[in-house]
Structure formats: structure tokens, C-alpha cells
C-alpha positions in Angstrom: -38.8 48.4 -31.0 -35.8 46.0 -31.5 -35.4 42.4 -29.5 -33.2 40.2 -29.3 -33.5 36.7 -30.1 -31.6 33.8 -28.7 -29.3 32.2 -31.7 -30.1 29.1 -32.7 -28.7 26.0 -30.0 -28.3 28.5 -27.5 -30.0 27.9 -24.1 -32.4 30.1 -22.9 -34.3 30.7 -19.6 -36.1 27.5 -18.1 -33.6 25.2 -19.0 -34.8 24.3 -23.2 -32.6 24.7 -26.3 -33.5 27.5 -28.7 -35.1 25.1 -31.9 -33.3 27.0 -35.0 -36.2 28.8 -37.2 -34.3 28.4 -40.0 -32.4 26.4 -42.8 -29.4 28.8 -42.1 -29.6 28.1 -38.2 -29.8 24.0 -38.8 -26.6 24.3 -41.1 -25.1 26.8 -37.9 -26.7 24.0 -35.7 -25.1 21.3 -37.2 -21.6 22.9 -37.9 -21.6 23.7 -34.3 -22.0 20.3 -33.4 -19.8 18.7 -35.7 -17.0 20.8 -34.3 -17.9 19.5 -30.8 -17.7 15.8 -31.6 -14.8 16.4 -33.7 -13.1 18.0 -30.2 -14.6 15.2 -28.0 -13.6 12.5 -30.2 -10.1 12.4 -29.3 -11.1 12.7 -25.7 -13.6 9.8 -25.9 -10.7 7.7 -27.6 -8.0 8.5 -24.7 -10.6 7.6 -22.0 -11.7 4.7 -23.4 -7.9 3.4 -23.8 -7.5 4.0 -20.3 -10.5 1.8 -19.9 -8.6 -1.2 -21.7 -4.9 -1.0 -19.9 -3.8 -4.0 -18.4 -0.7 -5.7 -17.6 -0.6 -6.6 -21.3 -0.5 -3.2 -23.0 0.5 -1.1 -19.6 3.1 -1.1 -17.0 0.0 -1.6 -14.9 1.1 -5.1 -12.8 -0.7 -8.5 -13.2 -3.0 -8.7 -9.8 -4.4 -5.0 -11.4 -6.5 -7.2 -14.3 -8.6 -8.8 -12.4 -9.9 -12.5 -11.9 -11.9 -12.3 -14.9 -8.1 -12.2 -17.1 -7.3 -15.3 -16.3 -3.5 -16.4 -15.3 -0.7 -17.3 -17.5 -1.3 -20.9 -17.3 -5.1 -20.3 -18.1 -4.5 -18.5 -21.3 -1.7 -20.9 -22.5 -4.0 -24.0 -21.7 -3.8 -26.9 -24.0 -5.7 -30.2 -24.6 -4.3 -32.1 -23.1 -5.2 -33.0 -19.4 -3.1 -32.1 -16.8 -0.4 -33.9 -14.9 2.4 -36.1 -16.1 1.6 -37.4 -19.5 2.3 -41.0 -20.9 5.7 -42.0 -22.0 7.3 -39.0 -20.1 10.5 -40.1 -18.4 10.1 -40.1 -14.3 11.9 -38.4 -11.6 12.1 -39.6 -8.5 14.2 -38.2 -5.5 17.7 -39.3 -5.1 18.4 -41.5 -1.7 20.6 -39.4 0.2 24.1 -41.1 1.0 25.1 -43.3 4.0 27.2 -40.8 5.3 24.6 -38.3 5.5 22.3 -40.3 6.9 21.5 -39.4 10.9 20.3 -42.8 11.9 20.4 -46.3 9.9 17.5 -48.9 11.4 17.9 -52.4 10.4 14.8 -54.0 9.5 14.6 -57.8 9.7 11.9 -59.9 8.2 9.7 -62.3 10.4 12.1 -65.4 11.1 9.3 -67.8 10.4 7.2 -68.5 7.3 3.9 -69.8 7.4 4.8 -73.2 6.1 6.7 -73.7 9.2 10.4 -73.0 8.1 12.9 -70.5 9.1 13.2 -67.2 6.5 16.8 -66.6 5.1 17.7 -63.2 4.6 19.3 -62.8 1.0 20.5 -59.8 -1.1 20.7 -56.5 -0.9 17.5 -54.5 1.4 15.4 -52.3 -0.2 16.1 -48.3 1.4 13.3 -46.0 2.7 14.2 -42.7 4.0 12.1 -40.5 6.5 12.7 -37.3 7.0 11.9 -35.8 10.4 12.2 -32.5 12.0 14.4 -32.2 15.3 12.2 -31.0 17.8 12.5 -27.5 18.1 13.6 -25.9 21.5 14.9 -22.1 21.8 18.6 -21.9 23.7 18.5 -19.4 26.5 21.5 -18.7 28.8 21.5 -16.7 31.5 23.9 -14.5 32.5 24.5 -13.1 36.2 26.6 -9.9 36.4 27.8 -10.0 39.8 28.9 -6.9 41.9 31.0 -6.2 44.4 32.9 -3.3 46.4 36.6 -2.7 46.8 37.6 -3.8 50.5 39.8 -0.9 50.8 38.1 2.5 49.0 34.3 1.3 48.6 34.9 2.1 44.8 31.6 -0.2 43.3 32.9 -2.8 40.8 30.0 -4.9 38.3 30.3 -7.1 36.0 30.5 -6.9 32.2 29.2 -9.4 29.6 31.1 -12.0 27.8 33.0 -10.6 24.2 30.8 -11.2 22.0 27.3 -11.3 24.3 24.6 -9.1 22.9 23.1 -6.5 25.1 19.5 -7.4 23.9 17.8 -10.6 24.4 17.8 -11.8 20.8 21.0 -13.8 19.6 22.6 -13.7 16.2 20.9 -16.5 15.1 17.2 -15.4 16.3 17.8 -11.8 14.5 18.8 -13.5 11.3 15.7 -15.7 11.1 13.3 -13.0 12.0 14.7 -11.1 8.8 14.8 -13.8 6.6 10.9 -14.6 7.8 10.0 -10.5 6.9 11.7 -10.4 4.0 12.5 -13.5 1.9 9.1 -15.0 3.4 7.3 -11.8 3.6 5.6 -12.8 6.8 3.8 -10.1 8.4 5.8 -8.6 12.1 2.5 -10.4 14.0 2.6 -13.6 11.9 6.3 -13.6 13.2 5.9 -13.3 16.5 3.1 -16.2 16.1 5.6 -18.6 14.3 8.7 -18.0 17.1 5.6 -18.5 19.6 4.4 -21.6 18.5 7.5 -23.6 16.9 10.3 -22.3 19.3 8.4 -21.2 22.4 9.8 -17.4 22.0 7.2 -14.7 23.0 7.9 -11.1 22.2 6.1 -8.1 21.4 5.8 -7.0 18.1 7.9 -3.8 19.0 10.7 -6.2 19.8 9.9 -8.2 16.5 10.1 -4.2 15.0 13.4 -3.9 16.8 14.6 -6.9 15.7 14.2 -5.9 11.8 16.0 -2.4 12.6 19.2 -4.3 14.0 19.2 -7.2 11.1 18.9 -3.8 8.6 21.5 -2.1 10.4 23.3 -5.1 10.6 23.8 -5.6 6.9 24.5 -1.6 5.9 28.1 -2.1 6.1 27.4 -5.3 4.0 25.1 -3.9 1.5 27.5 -0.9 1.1 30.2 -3.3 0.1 28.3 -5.1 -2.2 27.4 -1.2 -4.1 31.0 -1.6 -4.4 30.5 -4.6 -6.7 28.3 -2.8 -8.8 30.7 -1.6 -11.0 30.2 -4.4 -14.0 29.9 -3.8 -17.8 26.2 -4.3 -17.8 23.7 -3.0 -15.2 20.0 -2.6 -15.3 17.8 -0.4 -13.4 14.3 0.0 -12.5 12.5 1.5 -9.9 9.2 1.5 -8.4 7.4 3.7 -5.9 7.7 3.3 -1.7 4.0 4.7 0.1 5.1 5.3 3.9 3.5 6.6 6.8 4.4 10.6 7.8 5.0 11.7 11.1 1.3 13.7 11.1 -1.8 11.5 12.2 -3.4 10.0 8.6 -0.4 11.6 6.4 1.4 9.8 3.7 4.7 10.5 2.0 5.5 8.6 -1.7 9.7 7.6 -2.1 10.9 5.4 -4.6 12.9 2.8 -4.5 15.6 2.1 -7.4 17.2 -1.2 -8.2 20.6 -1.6 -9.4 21.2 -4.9 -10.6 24.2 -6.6 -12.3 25.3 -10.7 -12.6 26.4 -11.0 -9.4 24.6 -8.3 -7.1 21.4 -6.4 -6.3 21.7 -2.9 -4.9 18.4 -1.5 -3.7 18.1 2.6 -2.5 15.4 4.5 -1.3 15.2 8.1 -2.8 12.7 10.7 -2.4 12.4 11.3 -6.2 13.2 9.7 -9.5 14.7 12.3 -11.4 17.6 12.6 -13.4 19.8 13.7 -10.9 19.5 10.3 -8.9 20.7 8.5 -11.6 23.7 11.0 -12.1 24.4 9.6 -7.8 23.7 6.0 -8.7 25.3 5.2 -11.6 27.0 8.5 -12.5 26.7 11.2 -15.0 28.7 9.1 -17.6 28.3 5.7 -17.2 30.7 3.0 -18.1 28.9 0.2 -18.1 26.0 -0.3 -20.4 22.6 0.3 -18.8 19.5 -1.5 -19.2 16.1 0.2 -18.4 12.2 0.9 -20.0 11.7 4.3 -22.1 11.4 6.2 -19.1 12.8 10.0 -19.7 15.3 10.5 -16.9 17.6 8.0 -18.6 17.8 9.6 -22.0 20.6 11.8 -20.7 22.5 8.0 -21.8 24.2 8.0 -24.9 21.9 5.7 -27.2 25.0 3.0 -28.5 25.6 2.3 -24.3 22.0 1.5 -23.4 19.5 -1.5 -23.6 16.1 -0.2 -24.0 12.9 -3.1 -22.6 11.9 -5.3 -25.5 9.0 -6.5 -23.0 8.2 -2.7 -22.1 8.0 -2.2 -26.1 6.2 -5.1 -27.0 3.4 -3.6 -24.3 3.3 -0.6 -25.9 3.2 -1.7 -29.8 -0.1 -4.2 -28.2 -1.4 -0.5 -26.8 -1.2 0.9 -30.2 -2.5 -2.4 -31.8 -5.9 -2.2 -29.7 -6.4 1.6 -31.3 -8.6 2.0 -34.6 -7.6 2.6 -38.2 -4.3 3.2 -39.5 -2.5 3.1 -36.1 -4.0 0.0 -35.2 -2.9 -1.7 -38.5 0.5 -0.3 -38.0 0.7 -1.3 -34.1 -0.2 -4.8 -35.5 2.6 -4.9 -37.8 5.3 -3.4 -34.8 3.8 -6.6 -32.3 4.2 -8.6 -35.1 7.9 -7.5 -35.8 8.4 -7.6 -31.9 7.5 -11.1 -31.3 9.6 -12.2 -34.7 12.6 -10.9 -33.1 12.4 -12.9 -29.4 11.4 -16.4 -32.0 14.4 -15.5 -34.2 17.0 -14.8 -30.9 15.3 -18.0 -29.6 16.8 -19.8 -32.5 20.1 -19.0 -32.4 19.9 -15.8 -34.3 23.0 -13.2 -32.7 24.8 -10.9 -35.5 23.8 -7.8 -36.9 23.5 -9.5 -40.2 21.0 -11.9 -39.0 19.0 -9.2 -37.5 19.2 -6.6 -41.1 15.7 -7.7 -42.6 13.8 -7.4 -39.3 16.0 -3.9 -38.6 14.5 -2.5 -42.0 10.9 -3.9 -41.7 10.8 -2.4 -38.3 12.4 1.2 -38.8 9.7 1.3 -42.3 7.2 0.6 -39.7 8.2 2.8 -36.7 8.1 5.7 -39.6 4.9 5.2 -41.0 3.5 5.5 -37.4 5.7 8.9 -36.7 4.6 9.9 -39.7 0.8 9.8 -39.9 -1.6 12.6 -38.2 -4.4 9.8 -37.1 -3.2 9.6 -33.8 -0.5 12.3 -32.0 0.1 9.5 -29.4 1.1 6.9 -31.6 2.9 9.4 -33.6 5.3 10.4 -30.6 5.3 6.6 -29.4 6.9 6.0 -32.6 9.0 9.0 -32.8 10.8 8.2 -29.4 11.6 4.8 -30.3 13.2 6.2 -33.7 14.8 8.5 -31.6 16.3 5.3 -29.4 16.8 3.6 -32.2 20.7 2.2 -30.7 19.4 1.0 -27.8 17.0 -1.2 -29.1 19.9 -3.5 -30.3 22.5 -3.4 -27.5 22.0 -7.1 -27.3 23.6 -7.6 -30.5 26.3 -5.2 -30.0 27.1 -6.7 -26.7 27.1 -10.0 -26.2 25.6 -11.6 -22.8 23.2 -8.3 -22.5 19.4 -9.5 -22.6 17.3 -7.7 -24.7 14.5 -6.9 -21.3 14.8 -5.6 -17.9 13.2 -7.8 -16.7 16.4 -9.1 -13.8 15.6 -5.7 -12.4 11.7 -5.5 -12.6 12.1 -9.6 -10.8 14.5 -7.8 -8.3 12.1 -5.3 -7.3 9.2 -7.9 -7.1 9.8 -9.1 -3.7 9.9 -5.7 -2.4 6.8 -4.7 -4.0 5.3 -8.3 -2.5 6.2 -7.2 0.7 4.6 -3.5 0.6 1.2 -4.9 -0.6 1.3 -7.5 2.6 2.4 -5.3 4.8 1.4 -1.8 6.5 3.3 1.5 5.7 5.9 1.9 8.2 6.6 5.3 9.6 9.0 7.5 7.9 11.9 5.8 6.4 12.5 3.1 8.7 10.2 0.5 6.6 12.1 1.3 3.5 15.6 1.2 5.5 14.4 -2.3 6.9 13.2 -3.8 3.6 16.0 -2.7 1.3 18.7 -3.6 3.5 18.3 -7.2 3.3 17.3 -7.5 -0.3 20.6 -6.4 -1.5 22.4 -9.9 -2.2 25.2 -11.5 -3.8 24.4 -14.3 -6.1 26.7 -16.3 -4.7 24.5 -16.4 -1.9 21.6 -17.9 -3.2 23.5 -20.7 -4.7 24.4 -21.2 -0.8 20.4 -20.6 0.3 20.8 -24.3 2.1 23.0 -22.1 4.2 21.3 -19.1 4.3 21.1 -19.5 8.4 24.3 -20.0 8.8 25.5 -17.6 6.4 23.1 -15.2 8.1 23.7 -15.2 11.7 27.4 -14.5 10.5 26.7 -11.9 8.9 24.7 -10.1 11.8 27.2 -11.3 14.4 30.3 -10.2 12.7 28.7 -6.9 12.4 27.6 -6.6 15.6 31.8 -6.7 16.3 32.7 -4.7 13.7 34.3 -7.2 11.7 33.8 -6.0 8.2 31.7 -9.4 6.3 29.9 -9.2 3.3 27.8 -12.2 3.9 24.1 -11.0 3.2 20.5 -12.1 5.1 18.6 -12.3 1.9 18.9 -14.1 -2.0 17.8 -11.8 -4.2 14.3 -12.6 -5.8 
């Protein structure tokens, strides 16, 4: 009678592996295996490359590495010690002028010296300035809306507010701080009802601080939408970066993003339920006239190469990625990071034209082919491929002068918001994002007038709150 017998490697019942009998089952055996670790292999090396992303060779951010990575100023650490070293020239701060001085105190010296003998004042006296907050004291007026009936018909008649007096209890001026505190500050809604508790004297709830942020964004939407008006200049760049919020069920999150438009003069932010393709046809149009900036992402590539600016920073991450891999790839990801940082030291110098650029172009392209073209590594080889593929956009900055070769104006743009969603809980629905993007969309010109931010501010809200049409803004942009 014929039996079966379990193959050699096979498993069979109580758990052991069938030993092979033969030298024809090892060689089965040991093909077998060979063909598993050549299919595992490429497995082990992806998840081991995950293992090794940081902020360095990833689009992870910086507070993702850890505090074993050390900081910027850790890694670039020199010799010497630190502070102000010797022969450095000083700075000191400049005396403010007379006329902008609040109060002038003359000081007298003693009008006796101890030999006996009256002191004579002489020359000019030495200044010292102090600087001294007011003390701090909210205004509140009162309003009494008196009412009264018509002598003749009984018809009740009450009293309306002053043009220009606010329905709620929070001025202009109140509404415009409690923004700038959320969001150029990124205070917390509790730590701002602390700070108007303690240095003011103000005490609301935090839904009225909540409030508060809903009528400084809604405030500025007329504003803001002005100012996407403005976007329209020859360069723009454009990231985006993802928006967690609260969903109306119990425990449920939603995930929106939130794009950045930003030019020279003005910051556009938008909060979109996607990132496609199609949101960029609504932003910045199907054809684009100005020449965009971004990272490799694949919803851009719809742009016509020769009108685009691809992310030297974004590249130089992913040549260190390929740089960190083993072998061929590795060598020829050394040579790209190599190539990468040669081309910021050469634009550093001086270095603009096409001609200047030629040798690097041609050492560069060689290398981006060898990588395309070797079967090592199908990652690298695609890596590679696409930046071939790109290859006009990697030099807009030379084509066009004033365009930076990094997006790095709209990744800085976006950083206050992402500072803000990391400090702060998810807010429900879109009212978080409404509040936070509102105010971050700024005009330059503004920041260079931050010393009258305030001011500026509590225009803006007040004018709006008329419907006088002001494009003055709550917020500099990061």
C-alpha cells in the first residue's frame, strides 16, 4: 500500500518541520529558501528605511526626531565658547530721542563735597532711560437705553445704541488683541482668558473668548478675500499641510487640508477637504500665469515644467534618503547630495546664468541617469526618473530671476498654523480652521508696521463691523 510522505520543509502535524531525507530534498530545501529571502529582502530594506526617516531625509518635521538628534545649533557647534567673542564690535541700544521721551527727570548731584565746598555742575549729563509699563486698566462704558411711551397713542419707544456701538460686550480693540494672542501668540482660548484676567481685569468665559475668535475671523473675510485678490503676482508658491478637526459624532475625527498661497507681498491660506488636482485648478487655475513653486508632489504635474520651481530643500532630502541606501544607489545618492549642496555654495557666490550653472547641469543629469537606469533599487530608479522627468523646473531660478530655488516662504507660512494645531485642541467642524486661517492671511506691508499691529488691528475689525471695506489684517504672516 502506497503513503504519502510530507516533502521536504513542509510542516507536518505537531508543529516540527519535515528534515529532508535526501541530497535532492536539501538542494529543494535550500532553493526554497533562497527564493524566500530573495522576496523578503526588499521588504526588510523598505522597513528598515522607514526605521531611519527623519526631518533630514523625509518630509517628516523636526520635533518628529527626537531629543536624541540634537538641534541645529547642536550639530553646527564649534570650538569656540559661546557668547560674544573678543574683538567683536558691540551693540548697544540706541537712546530714544527727546521728543519721544514721556517724562525727563533732572538729576542734580549733592551740592556739597566732602572737603567742605560747594559742587559745580559742568558739561553735558550722562542719559539713562527706563522703560515702564502704564498701568493697565480695561475701559468700560455703560450704556442706558432708556424707554418711554408716546403721550398720545401708547406706541412703546426704546432706545438704540450709538453708530458705531457693538451689540456684544467686547470692543474693537479687545477683539483684535484676543486674535492676535490665538494666533500670532498661539496662546491657548484658557491661557487667554487668564492673561485679560490678570493684566486687564477682564473675566469671560471661554465660550466668549470662542466667540471672540469667530467675530475677529469673520471680521477679516472681506479682508482676506481682498488680499486673494493680490495674489495674482508672477511667482507664487504653494504648500499645504493637513487640518485634524473634531466631527459632529461623540469621538469622531475628520482630516482637511489646508493650502498656502504665498507671493512677495501676501499669504493666502484655504481650508479644503482634499488635496487633489482639482483644488489647484480653483486656486491658482487650470493654466497658471505666474510661475509656481512647490515640492514633487503629483497634483502639480498637470504644470507645464519651463513655469514651475520644483524644492531644492525637498530634493536635497530625498537624494540624503537615497544616500543612506546600500550599494550602487547609495554611491550614486552620494554623488546627487553632493551635486545638490554644490549648487546652493555656487548660487551663494554669485553664481546666476545658465552658463555658470552648465558643468553642474551635466554632472547632475549623468547622475540622475545612472540612478534611473540601474535595477538595484526600483525606488531610487523612479526617484530618479521623476526628477528627469522635471528636469525644467529644477532651474526656474535661473530662468527667472528673483525666484528662490525652495519653498520654503510657503512651508514658513504654514508653520505658524501647524504651531497652533499641535498647542491647541481640534475644534469642531470647520470653525477652528475658519478661525485660524482667517487671520493668518497678511500683507507684508503689515509686518513692517507690527509696532502697530494694535492699531492697525482694531481698524480692521471695526471697519468691518460697519461695512466699510479695509484691507488692514490682524496677523503678520510667520
Amino acid at each position: 500500500m502506497q503513503h504519502d510522505t510530507a516533502a521536504a520543509g513542509d510542516q507536518v502535524p505537531g508543529g516540527e518541520v519535515a528534515k529532508p531525507e535526501t541530497v535532492a530534498q536539501c538542494h529543494e530545501v535550500i532553493a526554497l529558501l533562497v527564493q524566500q529571502v530573495a522576496e523578503l529582502r526588499p521588504q526588510n530594506a523598505l522597513l528598515l528605511e522607514r526605521l531611519q526617516l527623519s526631518s533630514r531625509n523625509s518630509s517628516k518635521p523636526p520635533s518628529s526626531d527626537g531629543p536624541a538628534a540634537g538641534n541645529r545649533a547642536q550639530r553646527r557647534a564649534s570650538a569656540r565658547k559661546r557668547g560674544a567673542q573678543k574683538g567683536h564690535p558691540g551693540s548697544y541700544r540706541a537712546m530714544l530721542p527727546e521728543q519721544q521721551v514721556s517724562e525727563v527727570v533732572e538729576c542734580a548731584p549733592r551740592a556739597l563735597c566732602e572737603c567742605g565746598a560747594a559742587v559745580v555742575v559742568q558739561g553735558q549729563p550722562r542719559r539713562h532711560q527706563l522703560f515702564e509699563l502704564p498701568a493697565i486698566q480695561a475701559q468700560v462704558t455703560e450704556y442706558r437705553l432708556q424707554a418711554g411711551r408716546c403721550a398720545g397713542c401708547g406706541r412703546l419707544h426704546r432706545a438704540a445704541l450709538p453708530a458705531g456701538v457693538p451689540a456684544g460686550q467686547l470692543g474693537p480693540r479687545a477683539l483684535a488683541l484676543i486674535g492676535m494672542l490665538g494666533m500670532r501668540y498661539h496662546l491657548s482660548q484658557h491661557k487667554v482668558r487668564d492673561l485679560l484676567a490678570q493684566l486687564l481685569g477682564i473675566d469671560f468665559s471661554i465660550g466668549a473668548i470662542s466667540q471672540a475668535h469667530g467675530k475677529v475671523a469673520a471680521a477679516l473675510k472681506a479682508p482676506v478675500q481682498h488680499a486673494a485678490a493680490l495674489a495674482g503676482a508672477p511667482v507664487v508658491n504653494v504648500d499645504e499641510t493637513s487640518w485634524r478637526y473634531a466631527g459632529a459624532a461623540a469621538g469622531s475625527t475628520h482630516m482637511d487640508w489646508v493650502w498656502a498661497r504665498v507671493t512677495p507681498k501676501v499669504a493666502v491660506f484655504n481650508v479644503i477637504p482634499s488635496r487633489a488636482r482639482y483644488v489647484l485648478h480653483s486656486l491658482i487655475g487650470e493654466r497658471p500665469k505666474a510661475l509656481v513653486g512647490s515640492d514633487r508632489y503629483a497634483a502639480y504635474d498637470y504644470i507645464d515644467p519651463a513655469q514651475r520651481q520644483v524644492c531644492w530643500a525637498h530634493l536635497l532630502r530625498d537624494f540624503r534618503r537615497i544616500a543612506e541606501r546600500a550599494g550602487q544607489p547609495g554611491r550614486i545618492g552620494a554623488r546627487l547630495l553632493g551635486l545638490g549642496y554644490l549648487l546652493f555654495r555656487w548660487r551663494d557666490a554669485g553664481r546666476r546664468t545658465a552658463q555658470d550653472f552648465e558643468p553642474l547641469q551635466r554632472r547632475l543629469r549623468q547622475a540622475l541617469q545612472r540612478g534611473a537606469e540601474q535595477q538595484l533599487c526600483r525606488r531610487t530608479a523612479r526617484t530618479c526618473a521623476n526628477v528627469l522627468k522635471l528636469w525644467p523646473a529644477l532651474w526656474g531660478f535661473i530662468e527667472h530671476p528673483g525666484v528662490e530655488p525652495t519653498n520654503n516662504s510657503a512651508e514658513q507660512a504654514l508653520r505658524a498654523l501647524v504651531l497652533k494645531r499641535k498647542r491647541s485642541a481640534r475644534g469642531v467642524l470647520h470653525r477652528g480652521g475658519a478661525i485660524r486661517t482667517m487671520p493668518s492671511s497678511v500683507t507684508h506691508e503689515e509686518q513692517r508696521r507690527w509696532k502697530q499691529a494694535g492699531k492697525s488691528s482694531s481698524g480692521g475689525v471695526w471697519t468691518s463691523r460697519h461695512g466699510t471695506r479695509c484691507c488692514s489684517a490682524l496677523m503678520v504672516r510667520a
